[in-house]
N, C-alpha and C positions, 0 to 999 in steps of 0.2 A: 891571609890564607885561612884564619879560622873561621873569618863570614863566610867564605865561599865554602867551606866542611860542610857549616852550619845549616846554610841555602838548600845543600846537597843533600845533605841527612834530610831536611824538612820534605825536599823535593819525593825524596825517595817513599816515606812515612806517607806524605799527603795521596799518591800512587796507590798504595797498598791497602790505604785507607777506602781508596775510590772503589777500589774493586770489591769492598764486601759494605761500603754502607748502604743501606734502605735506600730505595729509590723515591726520590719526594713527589708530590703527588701534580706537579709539574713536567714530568720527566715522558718523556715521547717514545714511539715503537713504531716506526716506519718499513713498509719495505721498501727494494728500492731494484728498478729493473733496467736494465744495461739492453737497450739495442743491442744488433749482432754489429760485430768486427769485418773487417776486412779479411780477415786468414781463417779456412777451415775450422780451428780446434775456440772459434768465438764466435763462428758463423749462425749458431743458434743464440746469443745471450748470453744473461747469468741476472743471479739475484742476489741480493744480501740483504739484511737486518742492521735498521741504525736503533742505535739507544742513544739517546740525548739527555743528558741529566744537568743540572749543576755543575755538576766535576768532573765533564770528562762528556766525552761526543763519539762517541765508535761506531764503527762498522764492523760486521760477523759475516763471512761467507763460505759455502763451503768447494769442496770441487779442486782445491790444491795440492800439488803435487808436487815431491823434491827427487830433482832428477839424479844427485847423490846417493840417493838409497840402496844398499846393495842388490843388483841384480834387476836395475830397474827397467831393462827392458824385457829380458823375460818374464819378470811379473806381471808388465803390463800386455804381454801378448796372449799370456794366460789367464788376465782376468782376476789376476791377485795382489795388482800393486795397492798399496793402501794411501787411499785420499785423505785430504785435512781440510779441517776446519782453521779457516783467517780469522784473524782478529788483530786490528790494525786502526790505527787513528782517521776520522772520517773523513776531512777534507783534503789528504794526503790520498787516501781513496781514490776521490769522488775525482779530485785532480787529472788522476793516470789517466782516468778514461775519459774523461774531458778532453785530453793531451793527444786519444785514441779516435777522437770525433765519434763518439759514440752517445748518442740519445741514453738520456735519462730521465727516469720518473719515479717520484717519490710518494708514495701512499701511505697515508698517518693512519695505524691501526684506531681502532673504536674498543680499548680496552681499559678494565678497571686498575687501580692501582695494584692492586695482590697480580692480576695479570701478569704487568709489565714487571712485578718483581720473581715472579716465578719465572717468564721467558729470559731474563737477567740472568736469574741464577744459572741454571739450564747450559745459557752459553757459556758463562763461564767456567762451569764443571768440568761441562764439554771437553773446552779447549784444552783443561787442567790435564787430562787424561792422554796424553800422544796425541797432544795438539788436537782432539779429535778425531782421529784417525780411524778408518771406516774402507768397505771394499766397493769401490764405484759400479755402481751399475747406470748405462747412459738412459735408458728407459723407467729403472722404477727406482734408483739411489741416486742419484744426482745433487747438482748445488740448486734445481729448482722444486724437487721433490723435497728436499731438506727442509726447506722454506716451509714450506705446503703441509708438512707432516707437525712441526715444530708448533706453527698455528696453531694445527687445529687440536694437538694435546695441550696446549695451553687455553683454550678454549672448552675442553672436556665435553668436546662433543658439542657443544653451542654452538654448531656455525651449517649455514644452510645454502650450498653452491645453489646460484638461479643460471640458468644457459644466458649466455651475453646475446646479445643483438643478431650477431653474426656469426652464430656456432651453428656447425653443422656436422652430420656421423662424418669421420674420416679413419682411417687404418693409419698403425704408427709410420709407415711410410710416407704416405700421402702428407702427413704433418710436417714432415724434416724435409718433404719434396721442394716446401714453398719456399726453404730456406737456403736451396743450391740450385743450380739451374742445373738442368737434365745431362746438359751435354758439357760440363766439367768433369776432372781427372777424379775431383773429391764425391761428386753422386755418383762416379761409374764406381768408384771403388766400395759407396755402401752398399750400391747395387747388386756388387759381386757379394760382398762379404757377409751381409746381412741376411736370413735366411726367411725363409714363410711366415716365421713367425712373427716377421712383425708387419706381416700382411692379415692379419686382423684385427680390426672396430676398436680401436679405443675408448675405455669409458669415458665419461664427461670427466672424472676423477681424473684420469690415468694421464688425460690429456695434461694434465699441468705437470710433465718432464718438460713440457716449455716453458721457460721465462718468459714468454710473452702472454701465454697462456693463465700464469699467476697473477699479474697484470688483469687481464681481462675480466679472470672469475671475482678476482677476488673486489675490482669495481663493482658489480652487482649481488657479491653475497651478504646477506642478511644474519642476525645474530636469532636465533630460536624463539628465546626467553622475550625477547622484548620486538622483535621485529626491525629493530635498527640497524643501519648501514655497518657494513664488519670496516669500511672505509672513513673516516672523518671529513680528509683532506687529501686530496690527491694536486700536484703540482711537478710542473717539468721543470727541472732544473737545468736541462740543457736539449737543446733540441740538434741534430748530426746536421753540419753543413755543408759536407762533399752531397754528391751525385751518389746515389744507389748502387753498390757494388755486384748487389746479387743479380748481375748478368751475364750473359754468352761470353767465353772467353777468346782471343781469335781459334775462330775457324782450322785454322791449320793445322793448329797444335790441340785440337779437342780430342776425343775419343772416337767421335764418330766421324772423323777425317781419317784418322790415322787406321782405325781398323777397316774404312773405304782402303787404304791404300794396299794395304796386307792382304784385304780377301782380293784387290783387284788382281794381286798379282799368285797369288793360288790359282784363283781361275785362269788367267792367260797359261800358266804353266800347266796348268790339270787340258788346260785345250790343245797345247802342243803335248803333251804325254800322248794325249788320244789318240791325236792325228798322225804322229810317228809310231804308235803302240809300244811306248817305251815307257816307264815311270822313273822320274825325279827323287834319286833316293834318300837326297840331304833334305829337300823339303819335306818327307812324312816325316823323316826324322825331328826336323824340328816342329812340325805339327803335336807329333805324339809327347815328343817330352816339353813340350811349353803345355798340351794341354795337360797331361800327367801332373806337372810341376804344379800346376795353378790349384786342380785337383788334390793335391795335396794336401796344398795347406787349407783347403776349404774343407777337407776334412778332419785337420788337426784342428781345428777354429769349431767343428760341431762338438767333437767327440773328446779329445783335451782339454780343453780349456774350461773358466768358468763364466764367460763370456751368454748372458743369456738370449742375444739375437742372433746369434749365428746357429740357432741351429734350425735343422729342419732344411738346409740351405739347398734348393733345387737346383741350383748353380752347377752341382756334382754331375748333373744331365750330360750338362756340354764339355765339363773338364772332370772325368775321371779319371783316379789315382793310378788305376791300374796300364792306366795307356805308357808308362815307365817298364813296367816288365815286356813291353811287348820292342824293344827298340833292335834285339838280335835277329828275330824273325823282318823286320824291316829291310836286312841287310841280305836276308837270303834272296833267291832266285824263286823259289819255290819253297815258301813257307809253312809250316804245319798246319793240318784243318783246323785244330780249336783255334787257330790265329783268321780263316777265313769265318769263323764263328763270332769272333770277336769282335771284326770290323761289321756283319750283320747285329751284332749287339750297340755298337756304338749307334747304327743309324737307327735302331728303337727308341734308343736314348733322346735323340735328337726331336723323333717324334713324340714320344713322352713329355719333351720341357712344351713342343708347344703347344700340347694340350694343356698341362698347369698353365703356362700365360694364359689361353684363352678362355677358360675356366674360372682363372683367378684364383689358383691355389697358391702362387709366387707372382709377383709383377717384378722382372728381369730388366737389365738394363737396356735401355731401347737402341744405343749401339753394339746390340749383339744380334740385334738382325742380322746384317752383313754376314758376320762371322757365322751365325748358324749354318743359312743357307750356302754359305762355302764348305763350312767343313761337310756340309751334307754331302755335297758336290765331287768335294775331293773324295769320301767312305766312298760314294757307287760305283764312282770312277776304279779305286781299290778292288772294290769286292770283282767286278767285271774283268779286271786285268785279272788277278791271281785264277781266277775260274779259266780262263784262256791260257793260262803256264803251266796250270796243273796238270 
């Protein structure tokens, strides 16, 4: 019983020890870039930071979150849950996503000793502090911007991005486009939720909220001072052996099936309204408070929260909040003018989004054609009956 005390005290001692000795000048600083996943919330990647020393092999990343936290959904729909920094044994790591069929590539920084003992230290302070705990932004605070920034202060400005091979301008949409396919549940819903804003030009910089992106630059960036590769040694540790997930999901179940099937049947009803001169009073009704509802929250996502791509959202075009106050006059026979004013304001609306698509002031989800040209369909339909009751 006393050796094993013994073993345990040393155990503990040799640990503590690891985390604050000099790093010797054999000691390694890799990054290391994770393929996307299978499931929306790893569909773009991730990154982390190995240190390799003598004593000990870790891995640093950041982007974690404990779904314990009090009130952790509404922090995170406001844009205020607080993300962490890992730090965790490397091959236990490298293992999970191994286990995840996820491609891996490990890049051996080109840094001096003092370097790698200041980005050492760095993370370990880090983490000393509420685990590292930080408020996520998916565009400019991320687990691949953390990477990105941590560099290049530990570089003090020594490091010279060159454009890769195959870099070309793209808007932050266009970049996360390549990483969902169009007509899945998860791009219609950044679609919706995501606003103008991130329909402009990313810098060469900017662009590395990708993990793959980190990867990319950081293979061809140079160090200032000396001209030399910011990379040593770059090597895949694993390369993904399923089939490519980032494709078409069935048909059926897409978005642009399903909202085919909903406008199909607004117009068949909107064509029997006509042809009887009668209006369908449960269908505006659920017209106006689904688009209302939607409307809603795309406006609590611009104007609450601290969410920085939602706002500017032209989305509000087709689903305005206010279509909720209008569902009493719905019910009438002969409704109030500012209500036949309203339903002329919606179909402005409708004209207004697609001028922004065409223009490119928002690029909108492409299964909201349907929908538009429906809801257009059913407003003229509206305004021309109530003009006939009045």
């Amino acid at each position: 019983m006393t050796l094993v005390l013994r073993l345990f005290f040393l155990f503990l001692v040799s640990t503590s020890f690891s985390q604050t000795l000099p790093l010797s000048e054999d000691s390694t600083v890799s990054v290391i870039t994770f393929g996307p996943g299978s499931n929306l919330n790893d569909a773009f990647g991730h990154n982390a930071i190995r240190i390799k020393s003598r004593f000990f092999d870790r891995a640093y990343d950041f982007g974690r979150y404990n779904f314990d936290d009090p009130n952790f959904y509404l922090n995170f729909a406001q844009g205020k849950l607080k993300y962490l920094q890992g730090k965790t044994n490397y091959q236990g790591f490298i293992t999970s996503y191994i286990n995840d069929d996820r491609t891996i590539i490990e890049q051996q920084l080109n840094l001096t000793t003092s370097q790698k003992q200041q980005l050492y230290n760095y993370l370990e302070a880090n983490y000393k502090k509420n685990e590292g705990a930080y408020l996520y932004d998916f565009f400019y605070d991320n687990c691949a911007t953390k990477i990105r920034d941590i560099i290049e202060t530990t570089l003090n400005g020594n490091l010279n991005y060159n454009l890769p091979k195959d870099y070309k301008d793209q808007t932050f949409r266009t970049l996360i486009d390549k990483h969902l396919h169009w007509n899945t549940w998860g791009s219609f819903g950044i679609d919706i939720a995501l606003g103008s804003i991130i329909d402009r030009e990313a810098t060469p910089r900017e662009q590395l909220f990708l993990p793959e992106k980190i990867y990319q630059f950081f293979e061809v960036a140079t160090l200032k001072n000396s001209g030399e590769k910011l990379v040593s040694n770059t090597k895949v540790i694993y390369t993904k052996e399923g089939v490519n997930e980032n494709k078409q999901a069935n048909f059926l179940i897409s978005p642009l099936f399903t909202i085919l099937i909903i406008s199909a049947i607004i117009i068949f009803l909107t064509y029997k309204d006509f042809k009887n001169k009668k209006r369908t009073k449960w269908l505006d009704l659920i017209v106006f408070i689904l688009t209302g509802l939607v409307g809603l929250v795309l406006f609590l996502l611009w104007f609450a929260t601290d969410h920085t791509g939602t706002a500017y959202n032209y989305n509000l075009l087709w689903a305005f909040p206010l279509s909720l106050f209008c569902v009493l006059q719905l019910l009438k026979v002969n409704p109030k003018k500012w209500f036949i004013g309203y339903i002329k304001f919606l179909i402005l609306m409708l004209c207004l989004m697609s001028l922004h698509w065409t223009i490119g002031v928002q690029r909108f989800a492409p299964a909201l054609i349907p929908l538009v040209f429906t809801l257009s369909v059913r407003y003229v339909f509206l305004l021309n009956y109530f003009k006939k009751t009045a």
